[in-house]
N, C-alpha and C positions, 0 to 999 in steps of 0.2 A: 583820371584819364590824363595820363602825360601824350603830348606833341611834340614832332622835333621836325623843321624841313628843311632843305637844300638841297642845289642845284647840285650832282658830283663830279657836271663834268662842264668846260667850259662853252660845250654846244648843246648841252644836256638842259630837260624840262626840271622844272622841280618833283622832286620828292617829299611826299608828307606819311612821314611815318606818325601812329597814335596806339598807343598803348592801352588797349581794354579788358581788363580781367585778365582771362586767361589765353590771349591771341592777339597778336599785333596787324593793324592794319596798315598796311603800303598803297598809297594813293600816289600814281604815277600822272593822273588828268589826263591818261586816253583809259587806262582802265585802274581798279579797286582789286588786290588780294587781302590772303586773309594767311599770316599764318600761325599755325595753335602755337601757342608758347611751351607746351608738354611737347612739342615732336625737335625741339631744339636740343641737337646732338655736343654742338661744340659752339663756342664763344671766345675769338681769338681776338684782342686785341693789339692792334701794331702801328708803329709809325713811321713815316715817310717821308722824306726832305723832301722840300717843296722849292719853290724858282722863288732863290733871294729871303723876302721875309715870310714866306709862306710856311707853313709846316700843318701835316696833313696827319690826323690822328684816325685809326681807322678799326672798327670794330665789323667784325665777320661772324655770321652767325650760321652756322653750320645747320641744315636740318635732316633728319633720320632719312629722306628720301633722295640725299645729295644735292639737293637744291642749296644753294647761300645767299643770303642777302646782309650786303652791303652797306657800311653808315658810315660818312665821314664827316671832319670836324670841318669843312671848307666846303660855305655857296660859292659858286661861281656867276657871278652876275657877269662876265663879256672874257671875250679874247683873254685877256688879259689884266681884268681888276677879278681877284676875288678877295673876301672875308672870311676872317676866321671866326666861326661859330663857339669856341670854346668852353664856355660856360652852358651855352644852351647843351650841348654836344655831351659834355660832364655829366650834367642834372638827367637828360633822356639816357644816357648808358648806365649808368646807375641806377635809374630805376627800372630799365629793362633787364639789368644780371637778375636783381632780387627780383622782379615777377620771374623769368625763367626760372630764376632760381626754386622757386615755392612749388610751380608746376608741374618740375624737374628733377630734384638733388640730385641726379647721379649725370648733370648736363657736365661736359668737361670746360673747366677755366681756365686759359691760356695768356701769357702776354709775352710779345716777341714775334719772329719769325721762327720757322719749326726747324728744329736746330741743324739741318743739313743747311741749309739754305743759310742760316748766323754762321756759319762755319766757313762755310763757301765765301760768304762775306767777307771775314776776317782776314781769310788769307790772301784775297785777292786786295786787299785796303795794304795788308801789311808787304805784299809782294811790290804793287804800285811803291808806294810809298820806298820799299828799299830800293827801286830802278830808280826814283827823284832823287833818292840820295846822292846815288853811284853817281847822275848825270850831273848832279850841284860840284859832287868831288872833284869829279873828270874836269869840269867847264874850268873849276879854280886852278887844278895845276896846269890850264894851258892858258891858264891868264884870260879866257872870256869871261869877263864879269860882267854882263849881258845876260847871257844864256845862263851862268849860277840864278843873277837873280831876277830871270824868268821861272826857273825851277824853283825857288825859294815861294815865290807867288802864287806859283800854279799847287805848289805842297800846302801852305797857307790854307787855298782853297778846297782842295782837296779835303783838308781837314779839318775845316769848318762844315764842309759837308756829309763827310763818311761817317766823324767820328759820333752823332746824337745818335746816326744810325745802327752803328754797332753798341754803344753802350744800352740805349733805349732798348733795343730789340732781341737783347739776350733772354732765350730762348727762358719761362719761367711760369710755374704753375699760381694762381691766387684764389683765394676765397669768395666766397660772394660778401661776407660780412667785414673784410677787411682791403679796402679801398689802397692802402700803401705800397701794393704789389699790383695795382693795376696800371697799364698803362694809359691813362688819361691826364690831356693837360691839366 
């Protein structure tokens, strides 16, 4: 029987998920589900830039009656402090693929965002990033070097924050037996 809990949102109760046989149960502490681990349709895992040093890893589990439920790699204990669970997060997704898995085989494995949406991403990261350029260009032949390297900063940042997103989240099918194509910290 594996456990995994956290808070997933800053005003949010905890969650305790646990792992039994062949159904997981989700303990929210106003109420108890139950759901089979055979009626799990899809298994997408994805990530999510988080505020600063945060980074949010996030596995979705799709079930056959369109319900999903949600696990991320981040408690939130207040406003404004959270932890990253990472290890714990690891160890309970991996051994929730391979029980669905066993349940299941024909559950689909995903990792990424579903490629319209990586796409969408892309272009709008690479479109931004080409308007930074033009306004870095602009600012330097009219001698504001100010406003360059506000633009120089604000691209910096930019892409310290787009680019884990877009590399990470390309759109990409995995195994249950092969952990190197998943996306887990």
């Amino acid at each position: 029987m594996t456990t995994y809990s956290h808070a997933p949102r800053p005003t949010g109760q905890t969650i305790a998920y646990t792992l039994k046989e062949d159904c997981l149960i989700i303990d929210s502490g106003s109420k108890v589900q139950m759901a089979q681990l055979g009626a799990v349709e899809r298994i997408r895992l994805s990530y999510e830039p988080g505020r600063f040093s945060n980074r949010i890893f996030r596995a979705r589990l799709t079930l056959k009656d369109g319900k999903s439920i949600n696990i991320t790699s981040v408690n939130w204990k207040s406003l404004i402090q959270a932890e990253n669970l990472d290890a714990a997060y690891r160890t309970f997704v991996l051994d929730l693929i391979a029980a669905v898995y066993r349940t299941n085989p024909k559950v689909e494995l995903l990792s990424g965002k579903p490629t319209f949406v990586w796409l969408l991403t892309v272009s709008i990261a690479v479109a931004s990033f080409g308007g930074m350029s033009v306004l870095i260009w602009r600012a330097l032949q009219m001698g504001s070097v100010s406003t360059a390297l506000m633009g120089i900063l604000l691209a910096v940042v930019g892409i310290w924050q787009i680019e884990p997103m877009v590399r990470l989240n390309k759109p990409r099918n995995f195994t249950a037996d092969d952990p190197s194509q998943m996306l887990l910290p």
